[in-house]
DOGUKE-909557 format. One record per residue: residue in one letter; x, y, z of N, C-alpha, C in turn. Coordinates in nm, 2 decimals. Example, Ala and Ser with C-alpha at 12.3 -4.5 7.8 and 13.67 -1.06 7.14 Angstrom:
{aa A; npx 1.32; npy -0.57; npz 0.78; capx 1.23; capy -0.45; capz 0.78; cpx 1.32; cpy -0.33; cpz 0.78}
{aa S; npx 1.28; npy -0.22; npz 0.71; capx 1.37; capy -0.11; capz 0.71; cpx 1.29; cpy 0.00; cpz 0.79}
This chain:
{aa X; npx -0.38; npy 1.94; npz 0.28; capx -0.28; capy 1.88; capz 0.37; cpx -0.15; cpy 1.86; cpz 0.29}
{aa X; npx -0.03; npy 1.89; npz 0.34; capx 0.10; capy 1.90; capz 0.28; cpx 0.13; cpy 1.77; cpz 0.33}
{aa X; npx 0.23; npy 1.67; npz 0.28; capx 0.30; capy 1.61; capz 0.34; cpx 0.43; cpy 1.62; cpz 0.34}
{aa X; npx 0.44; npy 1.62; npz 0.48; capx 0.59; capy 1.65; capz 0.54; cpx 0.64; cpy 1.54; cpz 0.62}
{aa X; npx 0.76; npy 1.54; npz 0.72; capx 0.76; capy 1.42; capz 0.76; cpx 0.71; cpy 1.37; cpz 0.88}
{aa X; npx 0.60; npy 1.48; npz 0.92; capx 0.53; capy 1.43; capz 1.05; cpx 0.38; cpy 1.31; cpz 1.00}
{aa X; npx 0.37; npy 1.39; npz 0.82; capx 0.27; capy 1.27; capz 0.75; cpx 0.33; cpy 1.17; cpz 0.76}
{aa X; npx 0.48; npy 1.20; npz 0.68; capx 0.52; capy 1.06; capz 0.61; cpx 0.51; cpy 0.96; cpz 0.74}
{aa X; npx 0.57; npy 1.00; npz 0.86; capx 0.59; capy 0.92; capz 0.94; cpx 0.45; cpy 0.82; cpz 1.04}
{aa X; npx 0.35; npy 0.89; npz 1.00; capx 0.23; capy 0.85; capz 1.05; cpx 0.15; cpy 0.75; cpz 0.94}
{aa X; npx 0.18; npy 0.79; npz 0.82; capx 0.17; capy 0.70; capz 0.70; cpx 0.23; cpy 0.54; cpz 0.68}
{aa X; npx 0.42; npy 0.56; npz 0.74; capx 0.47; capy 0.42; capz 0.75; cpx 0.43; cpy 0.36; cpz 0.85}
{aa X; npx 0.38; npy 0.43; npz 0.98; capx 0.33; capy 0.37; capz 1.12; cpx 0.21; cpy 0.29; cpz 1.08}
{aa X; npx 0.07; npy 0.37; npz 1.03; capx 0.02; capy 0.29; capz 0.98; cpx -0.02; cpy 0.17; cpz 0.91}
{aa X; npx 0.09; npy 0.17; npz 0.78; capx 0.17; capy 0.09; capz 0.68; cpx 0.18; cpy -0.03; cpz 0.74}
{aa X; npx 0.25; npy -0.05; npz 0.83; capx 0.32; capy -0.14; capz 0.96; cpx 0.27; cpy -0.20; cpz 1.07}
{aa X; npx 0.21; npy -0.06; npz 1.16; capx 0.17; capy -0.16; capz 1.27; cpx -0.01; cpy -0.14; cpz 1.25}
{aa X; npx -0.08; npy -0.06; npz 1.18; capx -0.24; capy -0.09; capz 1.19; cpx -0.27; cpy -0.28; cpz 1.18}
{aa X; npx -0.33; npy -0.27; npz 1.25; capx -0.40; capy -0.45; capz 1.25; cpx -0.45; cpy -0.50; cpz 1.12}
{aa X; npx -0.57; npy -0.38; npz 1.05; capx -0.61; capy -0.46; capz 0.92; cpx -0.48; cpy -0.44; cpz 0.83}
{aa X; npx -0.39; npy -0.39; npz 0.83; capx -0.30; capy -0.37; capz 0.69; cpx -0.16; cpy -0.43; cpz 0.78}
{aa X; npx -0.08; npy -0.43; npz 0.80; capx 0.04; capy -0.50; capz 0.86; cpx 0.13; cpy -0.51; cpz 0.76}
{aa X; npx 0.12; npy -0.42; npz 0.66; capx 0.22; capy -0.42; capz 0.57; cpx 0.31; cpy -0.34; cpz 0.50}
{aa X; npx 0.45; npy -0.42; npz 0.51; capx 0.56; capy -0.38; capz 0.50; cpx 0.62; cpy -0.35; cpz 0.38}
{aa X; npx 0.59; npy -0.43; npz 0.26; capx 0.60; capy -0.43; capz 0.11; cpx 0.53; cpy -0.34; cpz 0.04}
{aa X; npx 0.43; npy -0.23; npz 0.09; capx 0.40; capy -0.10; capz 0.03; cpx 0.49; cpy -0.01; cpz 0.07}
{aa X; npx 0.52; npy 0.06; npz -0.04; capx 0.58; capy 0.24; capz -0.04; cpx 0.50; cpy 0.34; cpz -0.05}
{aa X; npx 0.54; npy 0.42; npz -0.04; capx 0.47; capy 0.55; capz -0.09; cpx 0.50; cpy 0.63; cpz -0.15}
{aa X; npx 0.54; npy 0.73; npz -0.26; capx 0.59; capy 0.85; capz -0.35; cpx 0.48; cpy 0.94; cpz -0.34}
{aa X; npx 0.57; npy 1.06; npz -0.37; capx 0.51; capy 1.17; capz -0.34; cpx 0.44; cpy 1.25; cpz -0.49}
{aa X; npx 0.37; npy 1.23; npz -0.51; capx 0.29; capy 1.31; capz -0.65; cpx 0.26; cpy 1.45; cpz -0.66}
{aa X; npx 0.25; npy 1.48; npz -0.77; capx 0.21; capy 1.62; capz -0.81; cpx 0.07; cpy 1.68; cpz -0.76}
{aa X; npx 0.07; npy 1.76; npz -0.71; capx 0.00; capy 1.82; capz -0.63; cpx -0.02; cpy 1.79; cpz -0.51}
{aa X; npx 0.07; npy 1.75; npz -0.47; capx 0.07; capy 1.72; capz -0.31; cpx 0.04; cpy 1.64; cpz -0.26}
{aa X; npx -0.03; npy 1.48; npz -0.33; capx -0.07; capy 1.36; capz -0.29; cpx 0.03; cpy 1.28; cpz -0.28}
{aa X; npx -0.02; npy 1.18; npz -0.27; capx 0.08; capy 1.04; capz -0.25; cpx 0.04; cpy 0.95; cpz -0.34}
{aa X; npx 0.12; npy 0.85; npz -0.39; capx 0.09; capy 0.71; capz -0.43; cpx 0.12; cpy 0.59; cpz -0.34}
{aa X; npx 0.07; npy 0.52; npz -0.33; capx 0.08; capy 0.42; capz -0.27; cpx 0.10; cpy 0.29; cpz -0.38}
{aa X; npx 0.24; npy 0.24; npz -0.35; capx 0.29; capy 0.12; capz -0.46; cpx 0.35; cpy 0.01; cpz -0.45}
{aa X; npx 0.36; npy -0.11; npz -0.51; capx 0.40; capy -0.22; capz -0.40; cpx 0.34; cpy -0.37; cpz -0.48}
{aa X; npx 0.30; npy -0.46; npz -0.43; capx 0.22; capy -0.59; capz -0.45; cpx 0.15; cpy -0.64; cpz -0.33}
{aa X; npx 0.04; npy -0.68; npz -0.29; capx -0.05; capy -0.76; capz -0.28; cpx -0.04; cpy -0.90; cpz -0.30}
{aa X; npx -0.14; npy -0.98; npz -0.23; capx -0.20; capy -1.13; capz -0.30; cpx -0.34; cpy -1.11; cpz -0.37}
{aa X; npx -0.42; npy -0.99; npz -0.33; capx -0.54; capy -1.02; capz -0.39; cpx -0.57; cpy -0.87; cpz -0.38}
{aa X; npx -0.66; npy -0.87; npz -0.45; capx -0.77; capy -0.72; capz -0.49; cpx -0.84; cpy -0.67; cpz -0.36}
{aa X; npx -0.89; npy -0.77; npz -0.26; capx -0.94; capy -0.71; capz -0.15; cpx -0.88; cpy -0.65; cpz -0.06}
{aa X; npx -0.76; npy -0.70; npz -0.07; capx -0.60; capy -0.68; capz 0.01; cpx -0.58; cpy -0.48; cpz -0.03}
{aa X; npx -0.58; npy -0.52; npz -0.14; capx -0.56; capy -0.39; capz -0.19; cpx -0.63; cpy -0.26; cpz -0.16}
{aa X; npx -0.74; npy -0.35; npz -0.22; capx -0.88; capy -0.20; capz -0.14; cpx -0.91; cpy -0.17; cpz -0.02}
{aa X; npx -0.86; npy -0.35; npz 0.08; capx -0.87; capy -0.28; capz 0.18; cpx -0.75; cpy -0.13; cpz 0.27}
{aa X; npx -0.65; npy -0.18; npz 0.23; capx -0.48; capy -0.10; capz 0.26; cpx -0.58; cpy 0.05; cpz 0.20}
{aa X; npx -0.61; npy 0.09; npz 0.05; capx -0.64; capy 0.16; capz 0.01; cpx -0.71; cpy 0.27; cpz 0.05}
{aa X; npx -0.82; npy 0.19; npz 0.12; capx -0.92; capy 0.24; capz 0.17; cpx -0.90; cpy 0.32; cpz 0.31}
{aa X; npx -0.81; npy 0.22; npz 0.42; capx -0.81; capy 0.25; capz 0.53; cpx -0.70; cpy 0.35; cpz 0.53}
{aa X; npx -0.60; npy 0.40; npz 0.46; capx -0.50; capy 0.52; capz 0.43; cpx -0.63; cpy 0.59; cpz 0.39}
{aa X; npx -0.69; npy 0.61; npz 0.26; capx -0.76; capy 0.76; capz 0.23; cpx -0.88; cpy 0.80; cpz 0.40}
{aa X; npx -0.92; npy 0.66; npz 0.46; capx -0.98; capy 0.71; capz 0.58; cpx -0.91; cpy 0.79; cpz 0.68}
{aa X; npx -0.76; npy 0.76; npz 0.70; capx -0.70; capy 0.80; capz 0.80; cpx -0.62; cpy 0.94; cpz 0.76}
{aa X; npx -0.63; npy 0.98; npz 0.62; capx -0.61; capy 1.08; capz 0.62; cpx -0.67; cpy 1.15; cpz 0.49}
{aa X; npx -0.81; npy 1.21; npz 0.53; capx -0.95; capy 1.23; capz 0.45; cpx -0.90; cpy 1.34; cpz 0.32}
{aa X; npx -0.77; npy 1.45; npz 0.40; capx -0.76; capy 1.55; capz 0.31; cpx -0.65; cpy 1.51; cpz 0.21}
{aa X; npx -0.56; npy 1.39; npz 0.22; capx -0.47; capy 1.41; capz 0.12; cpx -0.49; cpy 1.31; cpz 0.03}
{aa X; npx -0.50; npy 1.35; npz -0.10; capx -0.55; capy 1.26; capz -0.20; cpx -0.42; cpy 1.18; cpz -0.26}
{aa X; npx -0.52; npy 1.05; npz -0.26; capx -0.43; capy 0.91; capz -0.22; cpx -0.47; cpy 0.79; cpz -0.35}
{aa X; npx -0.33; npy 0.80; npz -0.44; capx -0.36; capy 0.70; capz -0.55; cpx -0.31; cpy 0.53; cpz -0.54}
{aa X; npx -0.38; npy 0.50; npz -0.56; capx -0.38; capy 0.34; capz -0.56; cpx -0.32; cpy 0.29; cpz -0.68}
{aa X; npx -0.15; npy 0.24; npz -0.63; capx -0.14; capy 0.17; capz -0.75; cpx -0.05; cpy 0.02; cpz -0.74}
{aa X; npx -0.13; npy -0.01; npz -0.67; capx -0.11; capy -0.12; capz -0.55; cpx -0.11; cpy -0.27; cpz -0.68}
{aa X; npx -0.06; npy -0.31; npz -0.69; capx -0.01; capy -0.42; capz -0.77; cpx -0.08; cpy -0.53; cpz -0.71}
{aa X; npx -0.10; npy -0.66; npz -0.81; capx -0.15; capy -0.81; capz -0.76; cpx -0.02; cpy -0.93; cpz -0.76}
{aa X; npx 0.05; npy -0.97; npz -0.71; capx 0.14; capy -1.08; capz -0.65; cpx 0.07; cpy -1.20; cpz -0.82}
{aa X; npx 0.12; npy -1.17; npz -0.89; capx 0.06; capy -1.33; capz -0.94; cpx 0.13; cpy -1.51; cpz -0.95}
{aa X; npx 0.06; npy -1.54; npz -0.88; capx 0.06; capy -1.68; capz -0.82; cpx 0.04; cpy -1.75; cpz -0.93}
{aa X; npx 0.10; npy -1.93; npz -0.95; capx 0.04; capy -2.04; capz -1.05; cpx 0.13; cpy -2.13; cpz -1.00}
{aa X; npx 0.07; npy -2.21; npz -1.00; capx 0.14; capy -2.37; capz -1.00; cpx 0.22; cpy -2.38; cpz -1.05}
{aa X; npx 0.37; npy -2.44; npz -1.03; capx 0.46; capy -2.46; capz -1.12; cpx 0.46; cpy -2.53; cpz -1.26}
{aa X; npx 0.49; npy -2.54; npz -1.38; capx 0.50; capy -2.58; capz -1.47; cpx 0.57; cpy -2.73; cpz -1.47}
{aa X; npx 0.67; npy -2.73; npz -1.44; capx 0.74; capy -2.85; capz -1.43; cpx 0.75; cpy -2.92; cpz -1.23}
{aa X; npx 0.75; npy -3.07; npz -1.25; capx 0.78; capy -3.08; capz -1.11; cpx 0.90; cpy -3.11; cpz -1.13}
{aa X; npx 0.94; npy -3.08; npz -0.92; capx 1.10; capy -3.04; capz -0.92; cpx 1.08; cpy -3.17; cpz -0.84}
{aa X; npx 1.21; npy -3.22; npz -0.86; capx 1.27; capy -3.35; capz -0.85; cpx 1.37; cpy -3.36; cpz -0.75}
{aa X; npx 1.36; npy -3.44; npz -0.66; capx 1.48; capy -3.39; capz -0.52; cpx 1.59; cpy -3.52; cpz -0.52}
């Protein structure tokens, strides 16, 4: 499977409006031999696998790299004072 922009555009639809993923803060780049990457941040690892997963399902023949980043979160160090 090539991607062109009848993929790409079924790729950002996905991205956006599918119910388990609803997300706007992934991209996608085009890789060497004809795949994609998928790039961006998350809150958590399941988040990830799930987005991950449900792209390589929806499109079985184009090989699809996960390089989906974790958001890291912590408590502030100092309190802020109002």
């Amino acid at each position: 499977m090539t991607v062109d922009q009848y993929v790409e555009s079924r790729l950002q639809h996905l991205l956006a409006e599918d119910d388990r993923i609803t997300e706007q803060g992934i991209r996608f780049v085009h890789t060497e031999g004809g795949g994609i990457s998928l790039v961006g941040e998350v809150e958590s690892a399941e988040r990830r696998d799930l987005i991950c997963r449900v792209v390589g399902e929806a499109f079985p023949q184009l090989p699809v790299r996960c390089n989906i980043g974790l958001t890291r979160v912590h408590e502030p160090e100092e309190v802020e004072e109002l």
